[in-house]
Residue, then its C-alpha position, 0 to 999 in steps of 0.5 A: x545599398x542596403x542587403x538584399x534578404x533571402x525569404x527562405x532563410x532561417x534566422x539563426x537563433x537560441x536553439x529550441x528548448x527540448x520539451x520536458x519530459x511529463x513523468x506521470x504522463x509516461x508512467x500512466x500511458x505504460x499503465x495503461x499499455x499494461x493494463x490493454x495487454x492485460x499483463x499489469x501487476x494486479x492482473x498478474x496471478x500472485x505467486x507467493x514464490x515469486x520475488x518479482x511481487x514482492x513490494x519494491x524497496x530500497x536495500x541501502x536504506x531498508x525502506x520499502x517504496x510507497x504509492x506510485x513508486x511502488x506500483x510504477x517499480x512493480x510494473x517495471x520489474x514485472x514488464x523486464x523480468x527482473x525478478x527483484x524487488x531491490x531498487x536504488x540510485x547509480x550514486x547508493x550502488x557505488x556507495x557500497x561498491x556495486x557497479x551499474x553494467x554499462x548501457x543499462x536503462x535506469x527507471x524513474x520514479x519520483x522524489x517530493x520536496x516542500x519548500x518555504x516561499x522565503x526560505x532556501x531552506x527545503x525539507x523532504x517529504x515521503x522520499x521516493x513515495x511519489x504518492x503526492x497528491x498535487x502536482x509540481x510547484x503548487x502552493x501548500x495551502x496548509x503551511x504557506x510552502x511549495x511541494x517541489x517536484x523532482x525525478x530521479x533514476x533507479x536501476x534494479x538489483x539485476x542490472x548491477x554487478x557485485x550486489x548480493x543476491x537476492x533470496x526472497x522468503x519462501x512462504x508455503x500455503x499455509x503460510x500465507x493463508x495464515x496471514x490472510x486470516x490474521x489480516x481478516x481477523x485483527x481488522x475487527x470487521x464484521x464479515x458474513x458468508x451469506x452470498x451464493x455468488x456476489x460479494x461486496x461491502x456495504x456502506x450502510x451495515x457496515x459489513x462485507x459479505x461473501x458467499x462460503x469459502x467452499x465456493x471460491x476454486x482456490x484460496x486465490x480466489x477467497x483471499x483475493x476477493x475477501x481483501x479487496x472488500x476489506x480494502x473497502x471497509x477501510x475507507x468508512x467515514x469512522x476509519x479513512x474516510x476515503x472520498x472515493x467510497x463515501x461519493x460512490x452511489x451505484x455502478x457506473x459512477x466516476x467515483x465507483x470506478x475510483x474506489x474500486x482501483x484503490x481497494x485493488x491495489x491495496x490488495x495488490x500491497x497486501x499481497x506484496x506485504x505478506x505473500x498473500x494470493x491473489x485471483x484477477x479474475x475476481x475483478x477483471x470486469x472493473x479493467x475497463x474502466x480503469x483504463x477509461x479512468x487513468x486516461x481522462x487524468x494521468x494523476x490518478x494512478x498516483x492518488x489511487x495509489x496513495x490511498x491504496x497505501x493508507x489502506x493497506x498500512x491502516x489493515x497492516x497496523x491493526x493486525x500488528x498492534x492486535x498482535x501485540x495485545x493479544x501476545x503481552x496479555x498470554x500469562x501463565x494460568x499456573x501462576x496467575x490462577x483465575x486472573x487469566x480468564x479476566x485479563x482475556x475478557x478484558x482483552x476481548x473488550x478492548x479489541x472489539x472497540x472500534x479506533x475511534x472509542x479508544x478516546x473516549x477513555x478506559x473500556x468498560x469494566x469486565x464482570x467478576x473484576x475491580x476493573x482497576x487492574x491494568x495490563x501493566x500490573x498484570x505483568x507485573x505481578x506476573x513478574x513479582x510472581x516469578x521473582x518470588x519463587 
């Protein structure tokens, strides 16, 4: 006689999987939880004291993150208090005898790898950047491989017992309004103080406007609009050439909206990088849409936050490379007699050139030179000089 079923039985199984956790989808929805309560990073007022901006970086590697990890880590150290930018893995912690405290919540961030499609082989890239563009398991197009995606977790100097403590620079104001004008003034961007009350870039000049530094309340406000704009200038067709900017067309637009988040948290970045003010309130009418923007796709903040990135290192390395010229070019006028006033007019040639003149050979001749003396024989004439005495 065959068994009778119960129909309210429940057949046993394969207990379910449990769902997956969406990485990018959390760290977005926090954004923009943040971002509602108006207390995310770059709506923070920017204390140059305050170590809990400083950029987000690893003390056993001595690398500082990048993209999404760096404005998810920000947001998180931020949102605890914590107070330090220092992050790292339990296993990095314990390498140098430090010890996470038991019952601390660790923070995830993300981790790219690319893999060959027939080799077991992987390669990192951009360790702990989480800035990549494409999501997981989707194939490169540009070398044939798989950019695989992985998460680990990281705890903050705070929650870890027996790490030294943390003692950030102390930068006073005119520290740091000093770093803002060497920024502004290696980028070779041309800037006019000729608004009363707007300030903007303009795609078609080529050029940022402001209204007078006088007019802004506080270096805050100067600083913090003058680097969003530059943030801007970046993304020219002749520089970065940032889609975002060269699509954009009138305020409103989806790409509008885009850009203007990117040239924020680069000047989020830059903040963080040189203790640079910076005001909100310059830009708190582009909340909005932001928040409209990361909830039509959880990757934006990610790609935002790459490009802001590229931003901000293409304006860090302007102003350290022009750094540089400008130092290896000061001679002694003593020594050189009336070579310096050459050296610094050829300096003056090079450095207005824009990056992409620079292959198009050497720059033109300075009056009253050869202009056959390079700066290396400059130098080492100077040397020759010196030796001689």
């Amino acid at each position: 006689m065959a068994a009778s079923v119960n129909p309210n039985q429940i057949p046993v199984g394969e207990p379910p999987e449990p769902a997956r956790r969406d990485f990018r989808q959390e760290v977005t929805d926090r954004i923009i939880n943040m971002l509602e309560n108006g207390v995310a990073p770059w709506q923070k007022p920017w204390n140059p004291t305050d170590a809990a901006l400083d950029m987000p970086m690893n003390p056993t590697t001595g690398k500082a993150y990048r993209g999404g990890n760096a404005i998810h880590l920000m947001a998180m150290g931020l949102r605890r208090g914590y107070g330090d930018p220092r992050w790292m893995t339990y296993r990095q912690a314990a390498a140098l005898a430090w010890q996470v405290r038991k019952g601390e919540k660790g923070t995830q961030i993300e981790f790219w790898e690319v893999k060959a499609g027939r080799d077991t082989r992987s390669e990192p890239v951009r360790a702990g950047d989480g800035d990549g563009h494409k999501p997981a398991d989707e194939p490169d197009a540009g070398r044939g491989n798989r950019l695989i995606h992985r998460v680990y977790t990281v705890f903050n100097a705070k929650q870890i017992e027996g790490i030294p403590e943390w003692t950030s620079n102390e930068r006073s104001i005119f520290d740091v309004v000093e770093a803002a004008e060497h920024i502004l003034k290696n980028s070779g961007a041309t800037i006019h103080h000729d608004q009363a009350d707007r300030s903007f870039y303009s795609r078609s000049s080529d050029s940022i406007h402001l209204p007078p530094k006088h007019a802004f309340k506080d270096a805050a406000g100067y600083y913090g609009t003058a680097l969003h704009e530059l943030a801007h200038w970046t993304g020219h067709p002749s520089r970065l050439d940032r889609t975002t900017l060269n699509e954009t067309y009138r305020f409103g637009d989806i790409s509008y909206a885009k850009e203007e988040l990117r040239a924020e948290l680069a000047s989020v970045f830059l903040a963080a990088e040189r203790g640079i003010p910076h005001d909100p309130e310059q830009h708190a009418a582009y909340v909005g849409s932001w928040i409209k923007t990361l909830k039509k796709d959880k990757n934006e903040i990610f790609r935002a936050a790459h490009d802001a990135s590229q931003a901000a290192d293409f304006l860090l390395a302007l102003e350290r490379d022009r750094s540089i010229a400008r130092a290896a070019l000061v001679v002694d006028s003593a020594e050189l007699g009336s070579l310096p006033n050459v050296v610094l007019a050829r300096e003056t040639v090079c450095l207005e050139r824009s990056p992409g003149d620079r292959d198009k050979g050497p720059a033109p001749q300075v009056a009253g030179s050869s202009g056959k003396m390079t700066v290396r024989e400059v130098q080492d004439r100077t040397k020759t000089r010196r030796l001689g005495r």
